[in-house]
N, C-alpha and C positions, 0 to 999 in steps of 0.2 A: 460358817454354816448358814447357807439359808432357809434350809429347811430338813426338819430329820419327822421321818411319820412311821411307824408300822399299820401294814394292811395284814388279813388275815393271810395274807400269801407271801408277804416279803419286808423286809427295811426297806423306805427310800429315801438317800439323802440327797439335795442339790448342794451343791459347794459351788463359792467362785476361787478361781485361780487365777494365778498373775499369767500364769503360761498359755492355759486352756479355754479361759473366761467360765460360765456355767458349767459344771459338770455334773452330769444325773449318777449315781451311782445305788446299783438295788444289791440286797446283801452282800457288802462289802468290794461288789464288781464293779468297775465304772463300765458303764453302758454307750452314753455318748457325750459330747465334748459342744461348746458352740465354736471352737476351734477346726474341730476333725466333722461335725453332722454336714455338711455337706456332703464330699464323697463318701461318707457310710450311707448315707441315704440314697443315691445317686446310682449304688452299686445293688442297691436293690429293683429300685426303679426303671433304670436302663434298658436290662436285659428287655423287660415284660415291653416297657411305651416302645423300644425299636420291632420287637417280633411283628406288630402291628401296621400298616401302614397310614393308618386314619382313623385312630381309637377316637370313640364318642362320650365311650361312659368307661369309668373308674369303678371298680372296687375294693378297698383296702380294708383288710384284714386285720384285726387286731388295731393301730393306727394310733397309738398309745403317744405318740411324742407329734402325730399334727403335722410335724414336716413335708411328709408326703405327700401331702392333699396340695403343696403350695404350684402353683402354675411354673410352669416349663413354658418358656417362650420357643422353645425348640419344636414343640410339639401344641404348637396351638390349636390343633384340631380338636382336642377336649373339653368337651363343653360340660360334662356330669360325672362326681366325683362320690361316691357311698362311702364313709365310714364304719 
């Protein structure tokens, strides 16, 4: 365990595995993995950066795990990123 906390809204613990490496997991659910958070993130982001053809500015909602904010070289037209 590398880390167990309660917030007034949830348990969070990080664990490492031999399988999965880091895993977040908030009341008792694993959330994401540094195994799997690519395509989990990927499958959020996709949809929104392709409907665009030359997004400028970002804004991410909630943004809780940071991943998303990380640069796409696919879509280098994004220059401004809000959390």
């Amino acid at each position: 365990m590398l880390h167990r906390g309660q917030s007034k809204f949830q348990t969070v613990e990080v664990v490492n595995t031999k399988a999965f490496g880091s895993l977040l997991i908030t009341d008792g659910l694993m959330q994401s993995s540094e195994a799997d958070e690519y395509v989990y993130h990927q499958s959020l982001v996709h949809p929104a950066m392709t409907a665009h053809p030359a997004p400028k500015k970002v804004f991410i909602a909630g943004g809780g795990e940071v991943r998303l904010s990380k640069p796409d070289p696919k879509k280098a037209s994004k220059r401004n990123c809000s959390l």
